[in-house]
Backbone and ligand atoms as CSV (ligand in chain L), in Angstrom:
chain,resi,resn,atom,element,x,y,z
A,1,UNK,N,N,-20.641,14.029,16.125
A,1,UNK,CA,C,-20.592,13.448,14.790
A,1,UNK,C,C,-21.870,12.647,14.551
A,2,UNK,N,N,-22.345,12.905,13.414
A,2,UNK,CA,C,-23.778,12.143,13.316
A,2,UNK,C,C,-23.705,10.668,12.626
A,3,UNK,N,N,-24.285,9.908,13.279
A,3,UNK,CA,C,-24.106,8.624,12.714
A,3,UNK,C,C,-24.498,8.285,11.649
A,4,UNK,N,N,-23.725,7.026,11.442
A,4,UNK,CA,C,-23.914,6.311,9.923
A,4,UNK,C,C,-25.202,6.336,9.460
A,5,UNK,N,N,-26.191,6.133,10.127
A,5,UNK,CA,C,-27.481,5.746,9.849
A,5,UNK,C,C,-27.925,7.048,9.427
A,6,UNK,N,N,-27.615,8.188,9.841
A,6,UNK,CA,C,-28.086,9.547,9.545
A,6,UNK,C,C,-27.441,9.803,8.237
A,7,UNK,N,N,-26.483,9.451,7.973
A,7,UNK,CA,C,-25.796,9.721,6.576
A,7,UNK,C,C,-26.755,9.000,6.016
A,8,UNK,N,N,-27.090,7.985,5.869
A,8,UNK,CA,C,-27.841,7.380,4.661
A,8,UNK,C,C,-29.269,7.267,4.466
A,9,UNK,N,N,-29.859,7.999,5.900
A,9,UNK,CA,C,-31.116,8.365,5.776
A,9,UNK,C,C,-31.047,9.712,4.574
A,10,UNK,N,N,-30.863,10.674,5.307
A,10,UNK,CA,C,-30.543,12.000,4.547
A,10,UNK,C,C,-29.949,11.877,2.987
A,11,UNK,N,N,-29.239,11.163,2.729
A,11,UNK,CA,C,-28.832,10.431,1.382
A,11,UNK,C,C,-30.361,10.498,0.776
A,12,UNK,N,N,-31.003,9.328,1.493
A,12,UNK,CA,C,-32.224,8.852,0.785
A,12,UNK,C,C,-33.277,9.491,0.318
A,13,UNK,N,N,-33.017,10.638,1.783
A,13,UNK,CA,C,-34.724,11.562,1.567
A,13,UNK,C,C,-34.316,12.597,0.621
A,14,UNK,N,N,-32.928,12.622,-0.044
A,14,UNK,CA,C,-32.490,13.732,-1.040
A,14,UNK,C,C,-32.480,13.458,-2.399
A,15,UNK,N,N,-32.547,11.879,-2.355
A,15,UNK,CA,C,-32.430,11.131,-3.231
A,15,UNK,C,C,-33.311,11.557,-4.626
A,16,UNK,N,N,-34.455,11.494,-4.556
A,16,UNK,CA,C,-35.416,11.513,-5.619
A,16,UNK,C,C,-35.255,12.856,-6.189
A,17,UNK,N,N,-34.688,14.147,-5.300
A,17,UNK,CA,C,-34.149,15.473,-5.762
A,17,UNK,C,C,-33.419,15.352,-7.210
A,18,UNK,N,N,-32.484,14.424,-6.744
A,18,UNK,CA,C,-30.902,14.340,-7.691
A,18,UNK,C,C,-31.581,14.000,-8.571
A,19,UNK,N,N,-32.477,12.538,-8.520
A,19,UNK,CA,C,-32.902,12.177,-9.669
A,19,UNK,C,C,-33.766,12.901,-10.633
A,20,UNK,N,N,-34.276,14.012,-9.921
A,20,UNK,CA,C,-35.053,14.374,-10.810
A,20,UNK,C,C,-34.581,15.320,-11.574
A,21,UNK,N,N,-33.288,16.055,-11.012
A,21,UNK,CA,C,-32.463,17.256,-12.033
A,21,UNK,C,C,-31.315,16.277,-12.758
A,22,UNK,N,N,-31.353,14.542,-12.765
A,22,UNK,CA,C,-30.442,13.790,-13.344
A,22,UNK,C,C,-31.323,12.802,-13.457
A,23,UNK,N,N,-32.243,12.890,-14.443
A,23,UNK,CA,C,-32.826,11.607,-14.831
A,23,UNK,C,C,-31.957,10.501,-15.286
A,24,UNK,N,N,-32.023,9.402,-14.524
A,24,UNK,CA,C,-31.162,7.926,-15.024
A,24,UNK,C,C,-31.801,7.450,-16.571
A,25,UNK,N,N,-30.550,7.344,-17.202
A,25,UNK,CA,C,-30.551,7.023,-18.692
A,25,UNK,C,C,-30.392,5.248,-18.927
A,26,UNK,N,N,-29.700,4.720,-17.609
A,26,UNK,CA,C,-28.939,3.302,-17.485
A,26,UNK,C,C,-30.157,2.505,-17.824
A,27,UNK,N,N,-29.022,1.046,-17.084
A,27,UNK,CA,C,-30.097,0.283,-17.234
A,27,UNK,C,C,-30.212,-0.152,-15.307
A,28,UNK,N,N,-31.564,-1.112,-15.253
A,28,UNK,CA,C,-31.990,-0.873,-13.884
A,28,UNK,C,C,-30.599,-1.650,-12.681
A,29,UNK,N,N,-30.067,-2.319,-13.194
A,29,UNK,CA,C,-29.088,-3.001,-12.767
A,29,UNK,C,C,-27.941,-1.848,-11.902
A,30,UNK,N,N,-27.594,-0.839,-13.207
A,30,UNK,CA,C,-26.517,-0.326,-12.727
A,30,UNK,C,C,-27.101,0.387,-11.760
A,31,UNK,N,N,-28.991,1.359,-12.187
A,31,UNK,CA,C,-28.611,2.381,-11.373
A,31,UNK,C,C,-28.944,2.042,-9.726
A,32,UNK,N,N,-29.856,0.313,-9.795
A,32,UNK,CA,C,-29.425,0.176,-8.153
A,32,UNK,C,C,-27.849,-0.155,-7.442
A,33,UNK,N,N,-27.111,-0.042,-8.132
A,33,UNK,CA,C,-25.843,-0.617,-7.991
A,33,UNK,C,C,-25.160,1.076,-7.572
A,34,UNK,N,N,-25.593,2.014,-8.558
A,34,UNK,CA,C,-25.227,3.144,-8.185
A,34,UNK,C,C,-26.018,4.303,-6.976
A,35,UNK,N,N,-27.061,3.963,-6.377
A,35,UNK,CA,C,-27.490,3.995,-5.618
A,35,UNK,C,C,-26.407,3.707,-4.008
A,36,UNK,N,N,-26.895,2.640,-4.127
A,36,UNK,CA,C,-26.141,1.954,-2.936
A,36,UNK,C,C,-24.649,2.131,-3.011
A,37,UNK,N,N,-24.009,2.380,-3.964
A,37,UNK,CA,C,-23.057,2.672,-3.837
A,37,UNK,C,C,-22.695,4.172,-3.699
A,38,UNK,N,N,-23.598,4.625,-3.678
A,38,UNK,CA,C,-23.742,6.357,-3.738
A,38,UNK,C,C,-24.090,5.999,-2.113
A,39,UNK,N,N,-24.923,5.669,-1.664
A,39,UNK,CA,C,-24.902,5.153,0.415
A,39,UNK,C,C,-23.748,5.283,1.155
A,40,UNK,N,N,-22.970,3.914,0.299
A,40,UNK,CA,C,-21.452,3.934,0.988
A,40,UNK,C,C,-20.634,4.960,1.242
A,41,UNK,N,N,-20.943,5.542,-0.002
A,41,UNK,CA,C,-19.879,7.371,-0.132
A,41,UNK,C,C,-20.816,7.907,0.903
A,42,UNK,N,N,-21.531,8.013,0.999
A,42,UNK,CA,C,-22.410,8.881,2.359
A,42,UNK,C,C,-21.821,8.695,3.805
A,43,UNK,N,N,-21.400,7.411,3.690
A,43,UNK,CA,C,-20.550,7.382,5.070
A,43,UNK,C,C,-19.388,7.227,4.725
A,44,UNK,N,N,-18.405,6.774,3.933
A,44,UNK,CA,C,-17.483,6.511,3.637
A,44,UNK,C,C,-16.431,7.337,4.097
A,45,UNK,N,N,-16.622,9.008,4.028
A,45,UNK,CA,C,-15.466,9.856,5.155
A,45,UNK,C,C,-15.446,9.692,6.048
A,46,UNK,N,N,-16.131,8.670,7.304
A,46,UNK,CA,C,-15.764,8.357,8.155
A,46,UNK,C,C,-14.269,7.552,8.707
A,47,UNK,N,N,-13.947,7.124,7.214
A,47,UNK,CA,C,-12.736,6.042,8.031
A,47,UNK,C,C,-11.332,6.554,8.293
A,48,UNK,N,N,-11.876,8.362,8.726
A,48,UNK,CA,C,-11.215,8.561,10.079
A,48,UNK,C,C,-10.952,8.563,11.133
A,49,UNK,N,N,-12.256,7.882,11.315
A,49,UNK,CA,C,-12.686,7.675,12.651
A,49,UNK,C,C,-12.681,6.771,13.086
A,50,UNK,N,N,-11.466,6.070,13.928
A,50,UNK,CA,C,-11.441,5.006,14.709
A,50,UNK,C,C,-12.195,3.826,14.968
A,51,UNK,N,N,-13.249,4.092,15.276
A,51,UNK,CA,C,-14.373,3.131,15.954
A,51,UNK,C,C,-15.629,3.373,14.933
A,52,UNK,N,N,-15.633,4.114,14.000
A,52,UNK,CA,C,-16.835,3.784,13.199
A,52,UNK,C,C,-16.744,2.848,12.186
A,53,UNK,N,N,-17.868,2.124,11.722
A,53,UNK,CA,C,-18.549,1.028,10.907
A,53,UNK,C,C,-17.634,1.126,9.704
A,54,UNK,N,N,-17.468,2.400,8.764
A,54,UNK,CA,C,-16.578,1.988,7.703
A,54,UNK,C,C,-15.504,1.695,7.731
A,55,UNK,N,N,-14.316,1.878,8.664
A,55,UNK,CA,C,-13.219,2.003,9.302
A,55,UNK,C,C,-12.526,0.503,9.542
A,56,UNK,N,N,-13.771,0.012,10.312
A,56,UNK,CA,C,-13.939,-1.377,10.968
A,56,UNK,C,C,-13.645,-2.743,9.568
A,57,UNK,N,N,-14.313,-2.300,8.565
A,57,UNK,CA,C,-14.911,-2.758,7.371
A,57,UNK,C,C,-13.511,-2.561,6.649
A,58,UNK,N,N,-13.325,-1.850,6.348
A,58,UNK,CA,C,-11.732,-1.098,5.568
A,58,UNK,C,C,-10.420,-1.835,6.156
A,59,UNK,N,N,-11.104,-2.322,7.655
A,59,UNK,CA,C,-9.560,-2.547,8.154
A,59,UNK,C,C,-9.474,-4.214,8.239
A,60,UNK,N,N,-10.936,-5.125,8.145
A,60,UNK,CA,C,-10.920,-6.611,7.834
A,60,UNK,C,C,-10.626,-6.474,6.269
A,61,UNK,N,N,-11.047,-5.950,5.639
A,61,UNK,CA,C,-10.459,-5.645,3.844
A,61,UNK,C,C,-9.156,-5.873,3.944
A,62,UNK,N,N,-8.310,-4.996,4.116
A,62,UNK,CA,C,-7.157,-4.504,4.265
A,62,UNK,C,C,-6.326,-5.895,5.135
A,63,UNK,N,N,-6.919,-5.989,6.067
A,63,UNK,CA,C,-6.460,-7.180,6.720
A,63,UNK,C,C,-6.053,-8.707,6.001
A,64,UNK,N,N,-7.421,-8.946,5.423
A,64,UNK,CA,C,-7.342,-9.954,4.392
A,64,UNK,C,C,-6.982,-9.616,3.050
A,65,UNK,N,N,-6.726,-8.448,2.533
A,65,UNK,CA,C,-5.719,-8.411,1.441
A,65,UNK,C,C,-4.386,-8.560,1.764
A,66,UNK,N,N,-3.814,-8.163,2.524
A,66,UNK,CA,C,-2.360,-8.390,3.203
A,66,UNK,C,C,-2.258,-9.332,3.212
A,67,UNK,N,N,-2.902,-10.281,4.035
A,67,UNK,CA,C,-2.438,-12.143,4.161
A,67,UNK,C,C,-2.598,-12.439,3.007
A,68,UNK,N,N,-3.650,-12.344,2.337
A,68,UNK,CA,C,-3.925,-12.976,1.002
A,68,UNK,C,C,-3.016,-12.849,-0.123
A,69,UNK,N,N,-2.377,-11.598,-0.010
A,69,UNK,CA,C,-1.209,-11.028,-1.022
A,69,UNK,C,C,0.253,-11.514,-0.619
A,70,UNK,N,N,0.228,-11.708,0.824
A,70,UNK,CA,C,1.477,-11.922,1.115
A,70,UNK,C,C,1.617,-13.537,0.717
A,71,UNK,N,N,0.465,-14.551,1.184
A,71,UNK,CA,C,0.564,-15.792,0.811
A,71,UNK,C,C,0.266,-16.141,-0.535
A,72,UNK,N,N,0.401,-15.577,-1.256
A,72,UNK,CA,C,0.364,-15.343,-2.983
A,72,UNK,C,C,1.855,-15.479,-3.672
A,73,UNK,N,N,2.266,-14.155,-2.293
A,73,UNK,CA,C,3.786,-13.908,-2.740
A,73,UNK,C,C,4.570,-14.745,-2.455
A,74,UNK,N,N,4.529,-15.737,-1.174
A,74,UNK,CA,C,4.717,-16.978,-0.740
A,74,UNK,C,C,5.433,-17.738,-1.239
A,75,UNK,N,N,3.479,-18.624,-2.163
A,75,UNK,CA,C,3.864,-19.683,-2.382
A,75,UNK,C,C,4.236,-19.015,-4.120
A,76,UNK,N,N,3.768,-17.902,-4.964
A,76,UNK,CA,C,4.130,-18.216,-6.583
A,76,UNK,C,C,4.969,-16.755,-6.683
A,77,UNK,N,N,5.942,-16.402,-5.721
A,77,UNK,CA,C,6.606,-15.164,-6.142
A,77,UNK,C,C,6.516,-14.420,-6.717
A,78,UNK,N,N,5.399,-13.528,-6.844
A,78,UNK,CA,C,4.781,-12.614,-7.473
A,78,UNK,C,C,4.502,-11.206,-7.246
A,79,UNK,N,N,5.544,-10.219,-7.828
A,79,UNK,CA,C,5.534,-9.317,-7.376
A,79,UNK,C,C,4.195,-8.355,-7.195
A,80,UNK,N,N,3.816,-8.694,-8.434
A,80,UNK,CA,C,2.119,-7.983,-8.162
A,80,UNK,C,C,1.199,-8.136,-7.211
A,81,UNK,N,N,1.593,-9.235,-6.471
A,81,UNK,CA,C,0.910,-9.556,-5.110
A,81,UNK,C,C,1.501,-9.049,-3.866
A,82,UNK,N,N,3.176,-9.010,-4.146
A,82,UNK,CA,C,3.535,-8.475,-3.120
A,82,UNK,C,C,3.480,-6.629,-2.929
A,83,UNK,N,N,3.012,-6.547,-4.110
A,83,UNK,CA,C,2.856,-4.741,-4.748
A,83,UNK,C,C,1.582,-4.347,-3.958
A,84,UNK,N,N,0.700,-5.389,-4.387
A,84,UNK,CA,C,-0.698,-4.960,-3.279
A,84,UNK,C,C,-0.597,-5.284,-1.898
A,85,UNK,N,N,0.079,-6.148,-1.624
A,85,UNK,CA,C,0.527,-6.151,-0.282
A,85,UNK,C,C,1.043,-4.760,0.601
A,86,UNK,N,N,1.971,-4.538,0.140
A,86,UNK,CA,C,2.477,-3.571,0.405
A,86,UNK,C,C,1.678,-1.923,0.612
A,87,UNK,N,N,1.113,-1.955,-0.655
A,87,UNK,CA,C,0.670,-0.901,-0.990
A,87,UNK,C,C,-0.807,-0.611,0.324
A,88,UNK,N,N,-1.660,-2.019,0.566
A,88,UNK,CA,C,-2.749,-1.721,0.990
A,88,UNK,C,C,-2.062,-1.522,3.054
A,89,UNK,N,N,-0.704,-2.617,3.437
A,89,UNK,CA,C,-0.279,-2.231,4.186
A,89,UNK,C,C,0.309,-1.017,4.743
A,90,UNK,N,N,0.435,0.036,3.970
A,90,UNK,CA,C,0.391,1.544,3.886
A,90,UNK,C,C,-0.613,2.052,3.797
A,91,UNK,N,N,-1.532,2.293,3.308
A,91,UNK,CA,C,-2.666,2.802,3.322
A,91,UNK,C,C,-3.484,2.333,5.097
A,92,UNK,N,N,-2.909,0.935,5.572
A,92,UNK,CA,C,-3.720,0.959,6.714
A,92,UNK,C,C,-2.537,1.808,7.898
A,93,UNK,N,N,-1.355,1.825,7.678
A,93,UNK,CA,C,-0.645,3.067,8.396
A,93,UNK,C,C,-0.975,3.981,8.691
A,94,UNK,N,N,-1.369,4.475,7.029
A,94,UNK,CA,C,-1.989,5.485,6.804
A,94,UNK,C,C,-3.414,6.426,7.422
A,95,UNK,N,N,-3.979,5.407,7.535
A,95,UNK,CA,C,-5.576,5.299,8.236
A,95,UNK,C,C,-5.388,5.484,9.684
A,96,UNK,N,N,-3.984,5.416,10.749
A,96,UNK,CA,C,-3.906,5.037,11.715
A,96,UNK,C,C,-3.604,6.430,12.018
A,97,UNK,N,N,-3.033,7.118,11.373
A,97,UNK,CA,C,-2.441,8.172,11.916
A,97,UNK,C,C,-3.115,9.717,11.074
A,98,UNK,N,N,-4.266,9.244,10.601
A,98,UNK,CA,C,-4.783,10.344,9.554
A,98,UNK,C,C,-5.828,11.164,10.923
A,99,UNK,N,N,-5.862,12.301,10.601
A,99,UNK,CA,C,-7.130,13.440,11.906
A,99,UNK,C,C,-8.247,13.258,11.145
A,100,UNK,N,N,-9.125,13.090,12.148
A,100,UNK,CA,C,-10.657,13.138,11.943
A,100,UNK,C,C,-11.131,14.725,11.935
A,101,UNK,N,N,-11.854,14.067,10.389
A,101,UNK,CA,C,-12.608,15.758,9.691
A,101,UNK,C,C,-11.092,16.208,8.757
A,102,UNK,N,N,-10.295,15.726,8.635
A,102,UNK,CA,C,-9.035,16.506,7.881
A,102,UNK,C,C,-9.468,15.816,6.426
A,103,UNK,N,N,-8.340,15.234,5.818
A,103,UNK,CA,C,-8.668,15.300,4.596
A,103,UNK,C,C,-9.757,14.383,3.998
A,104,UNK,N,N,-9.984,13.169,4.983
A,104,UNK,CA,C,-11.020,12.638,4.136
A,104,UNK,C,C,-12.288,13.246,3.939
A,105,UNK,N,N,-12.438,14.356,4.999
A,105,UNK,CA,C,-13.824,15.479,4.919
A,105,UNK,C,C,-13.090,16.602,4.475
A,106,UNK,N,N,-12.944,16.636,3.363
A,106,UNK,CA,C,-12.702,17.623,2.591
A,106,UNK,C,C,-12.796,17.382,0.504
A,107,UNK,N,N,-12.799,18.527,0.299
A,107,UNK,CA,C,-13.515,18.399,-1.164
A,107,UNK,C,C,-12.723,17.577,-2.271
A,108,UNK,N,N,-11.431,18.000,-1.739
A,108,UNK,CA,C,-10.683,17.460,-2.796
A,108,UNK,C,C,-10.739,16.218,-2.459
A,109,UNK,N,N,-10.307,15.288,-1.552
A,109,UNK,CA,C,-11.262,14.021,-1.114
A,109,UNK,C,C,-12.293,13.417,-1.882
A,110,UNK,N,N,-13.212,14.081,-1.872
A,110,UNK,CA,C,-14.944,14.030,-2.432
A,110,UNK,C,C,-14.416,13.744,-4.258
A,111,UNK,N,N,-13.489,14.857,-4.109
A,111,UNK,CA,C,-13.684,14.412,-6.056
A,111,UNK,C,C,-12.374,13.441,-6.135
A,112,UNK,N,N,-11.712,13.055,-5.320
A,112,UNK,CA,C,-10.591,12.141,-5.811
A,112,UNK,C,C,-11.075,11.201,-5.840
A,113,UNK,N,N,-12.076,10.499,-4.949
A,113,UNK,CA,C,-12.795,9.212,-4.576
A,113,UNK,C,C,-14.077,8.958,-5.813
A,114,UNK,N,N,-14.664,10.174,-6.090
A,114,UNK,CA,C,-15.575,10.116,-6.731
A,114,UNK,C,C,-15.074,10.111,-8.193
A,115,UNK,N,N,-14.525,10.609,-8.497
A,115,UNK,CA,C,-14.307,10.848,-9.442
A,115,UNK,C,C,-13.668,9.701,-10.807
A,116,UNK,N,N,-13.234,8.594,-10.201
A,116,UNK,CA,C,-12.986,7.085,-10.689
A,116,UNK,C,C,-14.288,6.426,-10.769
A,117,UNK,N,N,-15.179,6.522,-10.831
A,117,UNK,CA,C,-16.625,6.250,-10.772
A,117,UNK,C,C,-16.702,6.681,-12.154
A,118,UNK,N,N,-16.652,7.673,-12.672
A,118,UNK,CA,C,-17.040,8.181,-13.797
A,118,UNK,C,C,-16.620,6.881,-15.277
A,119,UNK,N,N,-16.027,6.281,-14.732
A,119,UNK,CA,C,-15.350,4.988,-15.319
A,119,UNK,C,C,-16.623,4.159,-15.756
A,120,UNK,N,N,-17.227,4.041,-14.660
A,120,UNK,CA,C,-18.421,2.793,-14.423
A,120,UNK,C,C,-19.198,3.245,-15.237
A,121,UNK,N,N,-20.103,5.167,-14.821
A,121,UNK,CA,C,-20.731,5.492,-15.816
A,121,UNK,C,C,-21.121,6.888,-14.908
A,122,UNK,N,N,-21.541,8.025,-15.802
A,122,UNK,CA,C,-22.124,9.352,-15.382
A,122,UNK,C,C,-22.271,9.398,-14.580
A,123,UNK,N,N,-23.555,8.687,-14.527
A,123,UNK,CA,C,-24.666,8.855,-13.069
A,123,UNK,C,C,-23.879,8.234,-11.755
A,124,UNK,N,N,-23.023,7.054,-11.907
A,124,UNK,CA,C,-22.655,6.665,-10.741
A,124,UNK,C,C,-21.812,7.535,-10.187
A,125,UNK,N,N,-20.664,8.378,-11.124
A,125,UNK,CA,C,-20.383,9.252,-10.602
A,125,UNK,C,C,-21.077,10.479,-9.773
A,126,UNK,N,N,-22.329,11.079,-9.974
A,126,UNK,CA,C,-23.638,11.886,-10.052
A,126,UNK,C,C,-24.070,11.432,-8.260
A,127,UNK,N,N,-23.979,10.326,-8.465
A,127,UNK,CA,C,-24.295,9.349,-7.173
A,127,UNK,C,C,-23.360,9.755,-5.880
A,128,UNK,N,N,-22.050,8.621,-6.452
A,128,UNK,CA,C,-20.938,9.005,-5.581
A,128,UNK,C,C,-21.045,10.400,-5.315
A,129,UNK,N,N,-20.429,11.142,-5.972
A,129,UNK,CA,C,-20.060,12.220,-5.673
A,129,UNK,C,C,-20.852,12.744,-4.634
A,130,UNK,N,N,-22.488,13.166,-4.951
A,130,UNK,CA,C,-23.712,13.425,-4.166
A,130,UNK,C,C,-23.311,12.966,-2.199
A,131,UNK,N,N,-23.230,11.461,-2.349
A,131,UNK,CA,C,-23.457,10.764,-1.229
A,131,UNK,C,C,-22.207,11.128,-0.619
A,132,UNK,N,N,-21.072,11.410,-0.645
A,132,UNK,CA,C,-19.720,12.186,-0.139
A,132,UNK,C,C,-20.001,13.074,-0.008
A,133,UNK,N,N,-20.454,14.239,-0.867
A,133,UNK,CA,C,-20.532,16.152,-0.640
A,133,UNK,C,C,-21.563,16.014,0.082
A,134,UNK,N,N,-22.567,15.333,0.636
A,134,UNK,CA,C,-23.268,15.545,1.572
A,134,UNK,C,C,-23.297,15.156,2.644
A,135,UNK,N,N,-22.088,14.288,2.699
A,135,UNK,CA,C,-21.487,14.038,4.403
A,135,UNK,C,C,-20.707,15.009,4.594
A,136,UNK,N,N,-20.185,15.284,3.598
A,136,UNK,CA,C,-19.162,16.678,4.317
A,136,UNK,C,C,-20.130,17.756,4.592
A,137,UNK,N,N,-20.891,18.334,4.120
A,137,UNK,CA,C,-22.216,19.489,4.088
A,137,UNK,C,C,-22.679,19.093,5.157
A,138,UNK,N,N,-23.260,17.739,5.820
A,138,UNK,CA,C,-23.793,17.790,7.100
A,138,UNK,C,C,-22.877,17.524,7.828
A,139,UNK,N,N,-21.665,17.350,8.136
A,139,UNK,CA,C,-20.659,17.505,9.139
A,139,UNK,C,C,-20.392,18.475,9.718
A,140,UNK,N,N,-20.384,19.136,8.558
A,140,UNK,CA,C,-19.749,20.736,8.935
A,140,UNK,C,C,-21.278,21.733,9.511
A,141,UNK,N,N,-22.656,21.700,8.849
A,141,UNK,CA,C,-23.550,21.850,9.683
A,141,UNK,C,C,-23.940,21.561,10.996
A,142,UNK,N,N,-23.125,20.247,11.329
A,142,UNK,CA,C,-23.659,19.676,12.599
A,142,UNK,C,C,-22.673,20.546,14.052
A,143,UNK,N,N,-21.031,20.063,13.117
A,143,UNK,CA,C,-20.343,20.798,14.030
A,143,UNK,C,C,-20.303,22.725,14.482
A,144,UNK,N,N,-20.801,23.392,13.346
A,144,UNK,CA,C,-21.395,24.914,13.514
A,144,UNK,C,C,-22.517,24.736,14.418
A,145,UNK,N,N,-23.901,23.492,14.783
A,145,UNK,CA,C,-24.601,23.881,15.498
A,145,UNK,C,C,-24.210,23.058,16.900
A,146,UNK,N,N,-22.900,22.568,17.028
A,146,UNK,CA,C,-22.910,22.171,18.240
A,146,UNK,C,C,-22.084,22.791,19.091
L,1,ZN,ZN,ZN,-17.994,12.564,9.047
């Protein structure tokens, strides 16, 4: 499996490609915002993987939304807190027992994740999307040449 750092190199050196068959219309704010957030999606199918960097990251998130939601629900009885509670405490179940390379490296993946981006704006979607379909594209290259 090629590391994080290789995802977001390869991101980068592809980078000026995208831009140039998707000239950015934004303003400079968003599109470094969509950039780097187009990075994250570059590694971001990793957090199937046990011991890698996004995983790690996902699971102090997750960690501190739970306490934070549960002591919400606590002290002002609030179901909407205990809703995210809940909800993000499943999702880290979820994470525990999911196969590496299964669905989070896969397409429909790529556009479920990406595809809420389109919210923010075009290009970030353009971004996202990019920085995901090309971790899956070099995954699956890496594992055919190994
Ligand atoms: Zn991967």
């Amino acid at each position: 499996m090629p590391s994080y750092r290789i995802h977001i190199f390869l991101y980068f050196i592809f980078l000026p490609f995208l831009l140039k068959i998707f000239p950015y219309e934004g303003s400079v704010k968003l599109l470094v915002f969509s950039i780097l957030l187009g990075a994250f999606y570059s590694f971001f199918p990793d957090i199937d993987t046990s011991n890698s960097k996004v995983r790690k990251f996902v699971n102090i998130v997750l960690f501190i939304t739970i306490l934070f939601s549960m002591s919400v629900y606590l002290l002002e009885h609030s179901t909407y807190a205990l809703g995210i509670g809940i909800v993000s405490f499943v999702f880290y179940l979820f994470l525990q027992n999911v196969r590496h390379r299964g669905f989070f490296h896969s397409f429909l993946s790529c556009l479920l994740f990406s595809c809420p981006l389109i919210f923010i704006s075009y290009q970030t979607f353009i971004l996202g999307f990019y920085g995901y379909f090309l971790h899956i594209i070099v995954d699956y290259i890496y594992s055919k040449t190994k």
